[in-house]
N, C-alpha and C positions, 0 to 999 in steps of 0.2 A: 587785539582780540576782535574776530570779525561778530558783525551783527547779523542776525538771521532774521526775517520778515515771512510771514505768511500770508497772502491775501488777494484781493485780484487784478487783475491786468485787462483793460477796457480798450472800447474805440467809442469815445464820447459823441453827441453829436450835440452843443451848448448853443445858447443865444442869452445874452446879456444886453444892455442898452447899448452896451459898446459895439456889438458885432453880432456874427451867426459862423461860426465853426462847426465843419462836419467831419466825421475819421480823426478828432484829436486824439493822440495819448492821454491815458488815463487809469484811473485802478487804483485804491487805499494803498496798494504795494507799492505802485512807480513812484505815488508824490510822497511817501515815506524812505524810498532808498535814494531819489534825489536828492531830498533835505539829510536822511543819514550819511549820507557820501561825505560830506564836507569834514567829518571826522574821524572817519574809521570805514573801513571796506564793506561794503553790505552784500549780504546772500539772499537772492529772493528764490520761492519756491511760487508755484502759482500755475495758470493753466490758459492758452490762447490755443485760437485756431487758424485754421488754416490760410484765411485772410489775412494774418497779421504781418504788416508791413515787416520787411527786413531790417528796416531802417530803422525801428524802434528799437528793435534787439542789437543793435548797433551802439544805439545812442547810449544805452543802458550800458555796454561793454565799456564804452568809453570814459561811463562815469565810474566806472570801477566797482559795478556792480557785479557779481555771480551771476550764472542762470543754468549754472547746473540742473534746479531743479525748476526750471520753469520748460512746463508739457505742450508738447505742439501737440491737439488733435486733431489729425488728419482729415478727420469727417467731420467735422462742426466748425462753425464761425465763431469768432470772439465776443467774448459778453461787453454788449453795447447798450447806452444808457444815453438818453436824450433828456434834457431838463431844459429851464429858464429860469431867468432870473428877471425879476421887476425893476423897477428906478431902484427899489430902495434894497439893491441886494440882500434882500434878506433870506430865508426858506428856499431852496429850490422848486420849482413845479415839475414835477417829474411827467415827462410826456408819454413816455414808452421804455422799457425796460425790459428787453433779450438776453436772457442768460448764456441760451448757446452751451457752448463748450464749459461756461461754468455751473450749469445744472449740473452734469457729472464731477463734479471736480472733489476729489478723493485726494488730501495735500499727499506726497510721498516725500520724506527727508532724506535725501541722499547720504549715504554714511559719514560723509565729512562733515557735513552741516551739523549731524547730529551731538556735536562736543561745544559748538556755538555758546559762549558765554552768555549774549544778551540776545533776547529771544521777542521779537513782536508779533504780536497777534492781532492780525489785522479782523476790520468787522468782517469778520464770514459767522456761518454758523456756529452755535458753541459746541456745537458734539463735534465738530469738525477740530475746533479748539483742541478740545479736548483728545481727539485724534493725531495732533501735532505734537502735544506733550507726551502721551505715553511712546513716541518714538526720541524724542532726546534725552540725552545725560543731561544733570541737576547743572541749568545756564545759571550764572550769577544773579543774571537778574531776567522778571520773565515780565513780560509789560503787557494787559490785551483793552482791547478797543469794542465797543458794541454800537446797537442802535436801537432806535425804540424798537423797530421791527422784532427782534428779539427777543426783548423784555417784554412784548405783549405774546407772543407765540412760544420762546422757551424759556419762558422765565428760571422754570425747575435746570434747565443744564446750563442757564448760564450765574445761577446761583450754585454748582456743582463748583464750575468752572473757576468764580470770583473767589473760594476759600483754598483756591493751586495756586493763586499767582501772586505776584509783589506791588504790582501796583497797575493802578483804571484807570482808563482813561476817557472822559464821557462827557456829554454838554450838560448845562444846568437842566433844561428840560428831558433830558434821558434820567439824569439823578432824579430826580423828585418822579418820575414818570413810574422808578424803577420801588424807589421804596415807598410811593404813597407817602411822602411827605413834601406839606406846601412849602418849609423852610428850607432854603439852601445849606444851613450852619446842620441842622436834624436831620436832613438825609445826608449831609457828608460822614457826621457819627455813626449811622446805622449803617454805612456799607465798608465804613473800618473795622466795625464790629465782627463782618463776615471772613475779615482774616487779610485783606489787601493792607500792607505797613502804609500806602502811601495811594491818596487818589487827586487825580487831576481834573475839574470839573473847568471847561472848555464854556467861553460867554462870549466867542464870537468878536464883534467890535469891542465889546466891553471887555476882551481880554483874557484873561485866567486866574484860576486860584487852586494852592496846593494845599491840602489837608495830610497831615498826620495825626499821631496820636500826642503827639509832646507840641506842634507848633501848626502853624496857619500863614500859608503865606499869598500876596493876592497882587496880580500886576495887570495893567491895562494895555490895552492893547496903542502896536506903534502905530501912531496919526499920519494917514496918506489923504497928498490928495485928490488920489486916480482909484477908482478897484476897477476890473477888466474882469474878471473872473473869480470867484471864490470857490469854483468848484476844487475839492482838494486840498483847502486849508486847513483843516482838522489833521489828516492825513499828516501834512508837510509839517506843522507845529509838532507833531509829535516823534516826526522823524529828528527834527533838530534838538528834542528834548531827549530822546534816548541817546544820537549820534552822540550828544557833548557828555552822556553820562558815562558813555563807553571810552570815552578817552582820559578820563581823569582816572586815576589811583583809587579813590576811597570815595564813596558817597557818604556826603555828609549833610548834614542840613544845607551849606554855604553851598555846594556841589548841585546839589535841588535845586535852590534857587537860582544859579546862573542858567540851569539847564531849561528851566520856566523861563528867562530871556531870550536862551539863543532859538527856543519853541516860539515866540512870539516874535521874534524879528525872520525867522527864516518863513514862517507865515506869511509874513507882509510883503516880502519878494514874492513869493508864487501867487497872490492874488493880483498883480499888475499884467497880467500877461494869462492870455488860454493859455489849461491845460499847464503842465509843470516846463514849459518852455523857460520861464525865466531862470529855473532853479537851474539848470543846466546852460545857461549863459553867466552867471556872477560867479565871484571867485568869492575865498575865504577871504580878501583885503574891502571886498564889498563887504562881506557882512560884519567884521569887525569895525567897519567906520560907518554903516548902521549902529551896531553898538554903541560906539561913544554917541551918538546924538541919541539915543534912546535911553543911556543914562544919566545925560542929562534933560532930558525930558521927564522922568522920575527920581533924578534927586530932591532931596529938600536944602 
C-alpha cells in the first residue's frame, strides 16, 4: 500500500561549518519520501517552478517515488530557503525565505492518490491540511507535521485539524509552545486529549519520545561522529517512521516502537551529508547494520 506525502519541494541555499551549498534539493516532501522509499512506494503531491532542475525529478523517479501530483508552475521559481547553522548545529538561522511558486500552492490529489492508505502531512499550512483531507477516502492511517509558525498564527485550524488525524508529529519546543505547558509529560497528555491516539515529540540529538494513551515510549538519538547538515532531519525521521509502519500488517505497540528506530536511524544517515544526498545513496543492508549497532547501543 503506497504512502502519500503532501508538502514542499525547495532549492535550499545552506552553510554549515562543514561547507556552503547553493541550489540543494530540499522540501519536508523530498526528505520524507527519501526516507519513506526504503519501504514502501511514496506519492508526493507538492508544487516547483519553473527553475527546477530536471535532474531532481529524475532522482525522485528513481527512488520510486510518484510525481503525479507534483505541479510545475510555469510562471514562478521554486520556493527557496537559505539558513545556517553554528558549530553547535543547533536552531537554523534562517537568512532569507522565497516562497515563489509555493505562495500559490493549492495541494490537488490526483484520483489515484486519493484511496492512499497512509497519508502525510507535511508542515504547510493547516487549512491547506485540511484541504488535502476533504479530497481523500478514509487512509489507514493519517500522520501531520507542524511548526511553531502555525501554532502562533493558526492555532484555531491547526487545533480543527489535530482532532482528524492519528497521530503528530512535533519537537519538544512546538509541544509545550503549542499547549502552554512547561512540562513535556503535561503537554504530551493535553494534545492526546485533542483526539490524536498517538504523538511523537521530536528532541533533536536527544532523540525521541512516543506517547499514547496506555504507554510511553522514549529512545535517543544514534551517536555520530560527523553532522554535515541537519537541515531535513525531522522531515527524514518521520519519513522512516511512517515508511516501516506502512509495511508491517498490524500497528501495535511493538510495531511503534521499531518504527521510533528506523525514524531515528534513517535520521542519522541524512544529517552526514547536504541536503537528502545521503538518503538516496544507502541501501536497506545500510540501515539494517545501522540497526544492529543502534541496538546495541540501547540494550541493557
Amino acid at each position: 500500500m503506497s504512502i502519500l506525502v503532501v508538502g514542499s519541494v525547495a532549492l535550499d541555499n545552506i552553510k554549515t561549518p562543514c561547507d556552503f551549498k547553493k541550489d540543494v534539493l530540499g522540501g519536508s516532501a523530498v526528505y520524507f519520501s527519501a526516507a519513506a522509499s526504503f519501504f514502501n512506494r511514496v506519492n508526493l503531491v507538492g508544487v516547483v517552478g519553473k527553475d527546477f532542475p530536471r535532474k531532481y525529478i529524475t532522482l525522485l523517479e528513481d527512488k520510486n517515488v510518484g510525481i503525479k501530483g507534483l505541479e510545475i508552475n510555469p510562471k514562478a521559481d521554486t520556493f527557496r530557503w537559505e539558513g545556517e547553522y553554528k558549530n553547535d548545529f543547533a536552531d537554523a538561522l534562517t537568512l532569507a525565505t522565497y516562497l515563489n511558486a509555493f505562495a500559490e500552492f493549492n495541494p490537488y490529489v490526483p484520483k489515484d492518490y486519493q484511496n492512499s492508505q497512509y497519508l502525510f502531512l507535511a508542515n504547510i499550512d493547516p487549512d491547506l491540511q485540511q484541504n488535502v483531507l476533504k479530497q481523500m477516502k478514509r487512509p489507514k492511517l493519517i500522520i501531520a507535521d507542524t511548526m511553531n509558525f502555525w501554532i502562533t498564527s493558526k492555532k484555531n485550524s491547526l487545533t480543527k485539524l489535530i482532532t482528524q488525524i492519528d497521530i503528530l508529529i512535533i519537537n519538544s519546543m512546538e509541544a509545550k509552545l503549542f499547549t502552554e505547558e512547561h512540562n513535556l509529560l503535561k503537554a504530551a497528555q493535553s494534545i492526546l486529549k485533542m483526539g490524536p491516539k498517538i504523538l511523537i515529540i521530536k528532541k533533536g540529538e536527544n532523540g525521541a519520545m512516543l506517547f499514547s494513551k496506555s504507554f510511553m515510549f522514549s529512545l535517543p538519538a544514534f551517536v555520530l561522529g560527523k553532522i554535515v547538515d541537519p537541515t531535513g532531519a525531522g522531515d527524514s525521521f518521520a519519513g522512516g517512521f511512517v515508511g516501516y509502519l506502512s509495511s508491517v500488517n498490524k500497528i501495535t505497540p511493538k510495531a511503534l516502537k521499531q518504527a521510533l528506530v528506523y525514524g531515528n536511524i534513517i535520521a542519522s544517515f541524512a544529517v552526514e551529508d547536504f541536503s537528502p544526498k545521503k538518503l538516496f545513496k544507502i541501501t536497506k543492508s545500510d540501515i539494517i547494520s545501522r540497526y544492529k549497532k543502534y541496538k546495541n547501543l540501547i540494550s541493557i
